[in-house]
C-alpha positions in Angstrom: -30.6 4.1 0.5 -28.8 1.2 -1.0 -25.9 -0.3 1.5 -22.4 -1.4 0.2 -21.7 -4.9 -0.7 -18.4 -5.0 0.4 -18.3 -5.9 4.2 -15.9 -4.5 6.2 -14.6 -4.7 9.7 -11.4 -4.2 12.5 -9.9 -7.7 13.3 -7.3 -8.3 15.6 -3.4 -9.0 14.2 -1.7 -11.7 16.4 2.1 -11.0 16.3 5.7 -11.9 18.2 5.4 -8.0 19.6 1.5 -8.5 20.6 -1.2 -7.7 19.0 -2.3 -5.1 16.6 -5.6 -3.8 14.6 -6.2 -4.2 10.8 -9.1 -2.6 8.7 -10.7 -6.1 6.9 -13.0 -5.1 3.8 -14.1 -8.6 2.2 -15.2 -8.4 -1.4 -19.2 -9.4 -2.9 -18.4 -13.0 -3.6 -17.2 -13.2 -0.3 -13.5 -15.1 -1.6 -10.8 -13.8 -3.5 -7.3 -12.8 -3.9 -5.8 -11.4 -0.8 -4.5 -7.8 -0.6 -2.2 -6.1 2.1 -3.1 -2.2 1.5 0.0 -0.1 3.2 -0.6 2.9 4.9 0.4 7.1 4.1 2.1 8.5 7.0 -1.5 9.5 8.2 -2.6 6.3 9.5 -5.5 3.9 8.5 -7.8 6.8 8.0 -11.0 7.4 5.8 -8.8 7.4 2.4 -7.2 4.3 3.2 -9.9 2.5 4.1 -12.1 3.9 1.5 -9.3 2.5 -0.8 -9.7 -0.8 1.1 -13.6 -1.0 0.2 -12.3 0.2 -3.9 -10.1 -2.6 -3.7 -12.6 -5.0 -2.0 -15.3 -4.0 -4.5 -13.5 -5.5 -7.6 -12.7 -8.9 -5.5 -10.1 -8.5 -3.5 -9.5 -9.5 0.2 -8.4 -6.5 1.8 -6.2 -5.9 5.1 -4.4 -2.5 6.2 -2.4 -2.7 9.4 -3.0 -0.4 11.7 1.4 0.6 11.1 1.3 3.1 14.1 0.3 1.1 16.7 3.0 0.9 18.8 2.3 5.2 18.8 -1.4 4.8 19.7 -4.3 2.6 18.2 -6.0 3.6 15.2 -4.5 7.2 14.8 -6.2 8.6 12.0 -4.7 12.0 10.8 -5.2 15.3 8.1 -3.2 16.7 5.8 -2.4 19.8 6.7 -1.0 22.0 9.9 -0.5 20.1 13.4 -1.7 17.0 11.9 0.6 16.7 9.2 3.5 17.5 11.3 2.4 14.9 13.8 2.5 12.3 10.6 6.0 13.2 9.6 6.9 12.8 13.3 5.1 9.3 13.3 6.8 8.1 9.8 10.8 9.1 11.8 9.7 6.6 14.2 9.5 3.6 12.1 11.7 1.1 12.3 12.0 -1.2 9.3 12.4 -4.1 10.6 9.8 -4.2 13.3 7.5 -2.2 10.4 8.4 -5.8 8.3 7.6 -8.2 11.1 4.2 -6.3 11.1 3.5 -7.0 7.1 4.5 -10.7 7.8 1.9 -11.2 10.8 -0.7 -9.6 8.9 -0.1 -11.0 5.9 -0.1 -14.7 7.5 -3.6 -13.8 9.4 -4.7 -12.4 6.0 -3.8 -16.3 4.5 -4.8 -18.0 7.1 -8.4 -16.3 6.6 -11.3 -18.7 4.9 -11.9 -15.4 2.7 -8.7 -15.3 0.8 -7.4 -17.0 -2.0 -4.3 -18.9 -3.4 -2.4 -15.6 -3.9 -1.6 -12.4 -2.1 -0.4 -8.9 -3.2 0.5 -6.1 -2.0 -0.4 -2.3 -2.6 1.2 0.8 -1.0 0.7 4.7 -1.1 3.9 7.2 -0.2 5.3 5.7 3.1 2.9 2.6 2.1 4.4 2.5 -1.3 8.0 2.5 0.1 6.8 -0.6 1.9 5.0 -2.3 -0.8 8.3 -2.4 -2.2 9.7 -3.7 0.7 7.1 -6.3 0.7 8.2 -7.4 -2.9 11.5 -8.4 -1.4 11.3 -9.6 2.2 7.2 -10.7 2.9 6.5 -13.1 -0.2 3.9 -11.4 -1.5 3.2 -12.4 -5.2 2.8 -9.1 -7.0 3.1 -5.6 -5.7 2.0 -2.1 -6.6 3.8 1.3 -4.9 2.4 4.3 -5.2 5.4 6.9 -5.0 7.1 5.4 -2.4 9.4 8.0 -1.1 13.1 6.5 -0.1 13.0 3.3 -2.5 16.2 5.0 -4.9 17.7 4.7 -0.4 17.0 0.8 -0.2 17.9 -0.5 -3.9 20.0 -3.2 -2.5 16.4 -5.1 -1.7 15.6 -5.0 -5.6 17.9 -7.8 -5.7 15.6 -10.4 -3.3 12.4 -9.4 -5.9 11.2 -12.4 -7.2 7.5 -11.2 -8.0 5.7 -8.9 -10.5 5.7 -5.2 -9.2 4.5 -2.0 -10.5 5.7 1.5 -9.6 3.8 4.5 -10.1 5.5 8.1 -10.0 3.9 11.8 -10.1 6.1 13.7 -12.9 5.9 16.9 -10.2 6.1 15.1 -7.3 8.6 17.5 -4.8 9.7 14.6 -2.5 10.6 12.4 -5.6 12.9 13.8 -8.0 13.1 12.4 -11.3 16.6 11.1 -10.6 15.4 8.7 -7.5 12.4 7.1 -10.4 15.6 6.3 -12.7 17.6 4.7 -9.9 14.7 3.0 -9.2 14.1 2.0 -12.8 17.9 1.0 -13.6 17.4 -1.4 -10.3 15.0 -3.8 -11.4 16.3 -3.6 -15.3 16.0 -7.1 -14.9 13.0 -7.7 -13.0 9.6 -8.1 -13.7 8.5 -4.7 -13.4 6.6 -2.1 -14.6 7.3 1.9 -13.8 4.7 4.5 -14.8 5.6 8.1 -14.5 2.0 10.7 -14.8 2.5 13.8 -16.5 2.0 16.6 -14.4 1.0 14.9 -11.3 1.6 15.6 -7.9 3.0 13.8 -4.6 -0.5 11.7 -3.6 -2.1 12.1 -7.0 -4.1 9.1 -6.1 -5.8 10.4 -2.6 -9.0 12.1 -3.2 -9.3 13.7 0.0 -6.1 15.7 -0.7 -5.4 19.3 -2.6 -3.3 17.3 -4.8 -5.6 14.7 -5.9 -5.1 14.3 -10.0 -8.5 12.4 -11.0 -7.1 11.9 -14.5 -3.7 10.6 -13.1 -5.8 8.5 -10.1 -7.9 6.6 -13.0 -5.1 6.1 -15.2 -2.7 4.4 -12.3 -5.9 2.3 -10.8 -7.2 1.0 -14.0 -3.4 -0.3 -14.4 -3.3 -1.5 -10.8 -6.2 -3.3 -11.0 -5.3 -5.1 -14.5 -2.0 -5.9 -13.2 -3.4 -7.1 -9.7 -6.1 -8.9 -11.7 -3.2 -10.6 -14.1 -1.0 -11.6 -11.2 -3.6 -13.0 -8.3 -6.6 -14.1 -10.2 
């Protein structure tokens, strides 16, 4: 049996509120850009960090904070049923800026690492997404990528404070985004540098494959974007 080449690990976060966990997968070479992966609202479970090792495997340095922390460590949750209701009640107790003094800590231990590169992006799923977004404006990331981040069309004054590359990616059926929210979004950074793709006939969480509405056309289509835009950006 052949093992992975991507290494992975839990490190430790240092931060103004004390310390927190993050999911660390380092890529072959062992050096490259960095990465901040953004949780869904079910935690830093097998999907995300599966998605960590993806990321990882093409050369990035990978880190997802462990967002819930302050709820429990390392709360890893379903989909469905008592588990999902658990996650929604999780995502209510966010607060954004405590969510966005999280990103910066993890994002400075994520520099500060001998691992990482020049440049560092950002890359978000559903409540991730929302936050990748957030990222964009307020963490100094240099490009970011969300993943039907539900809410953005509720915080378009941040598109103003964008001064990096980002890519959006919306599900044509997705129920908790309507098509109105991806054109507020889209008339909001008009003059940014950004890209907005919309997958026909996709599904909320098109991307996660552990989901019932995974779209595996849709997934490939937005990662082989992601990772050319990534590449572009932070190589």
């Amino acid at each position: 049996m052949t093992t992975s080449p991507v290494t992975t690990q839990w490190i430790d976060v240092p931060s103004s509120d004390g310390g927190f966990g993050a999911y660390l997968a380092l890529p072959p070479a062992r050096r490259g850009p960095g990465l901040l992966l953004l949780q869904e609202i079910f935690g830093v479970n097998a999907h995300i960090r599966g998605v960590a090792e993806q990321y990882a495997l093409a050369g990035f340095v990978v880190i997802a904070p462990d967002l819930f922390w302050r709820k429990g460590e390392r709360i890893e949750l379903g989909y469905e049923g008592d588990d999902r209701q658990r996650a929604e009640l999780l995502m209510s107790t966010i607060q954004t800026e405590a969510v966005v003094r999280d990103m910066q800590a993890t994002l400075a231990t994520l520099r500060a690492r001998p691992e990482c590169g020049a440049k560092v992006g950002a890359i978000g799923y559903c409540m991730g997404g929302r936050l990748a977004y957030t990222a964009a404006a307020l963490c100094g990331v240099d490009a970011a990528v969300a993943y039907y981040g539900g809410r953005i069309q509720d915080q378009l004054h941040l598109a103003a404070q964008i001064n990096c590359p980002i890519q959006f990616h919306y599900g044509e059926r997705d129920d908790h985004i309507p098509p109105s929210a991806v054109e507020a979004v889209r008339q909001a950074v008009l003059d940014k540098d950004a890209e907005i793709h919309v997958y026909a006939g996709a599904p909320h969480g098109f991307n996660c494959w552990a989901r019932a509405s995974y779209d595996p056309a849709a997934a490939a289509l937005a990662h082989g974007r992601s990772l050319a835009f990534l590449a572009q950006q932070l190589f």
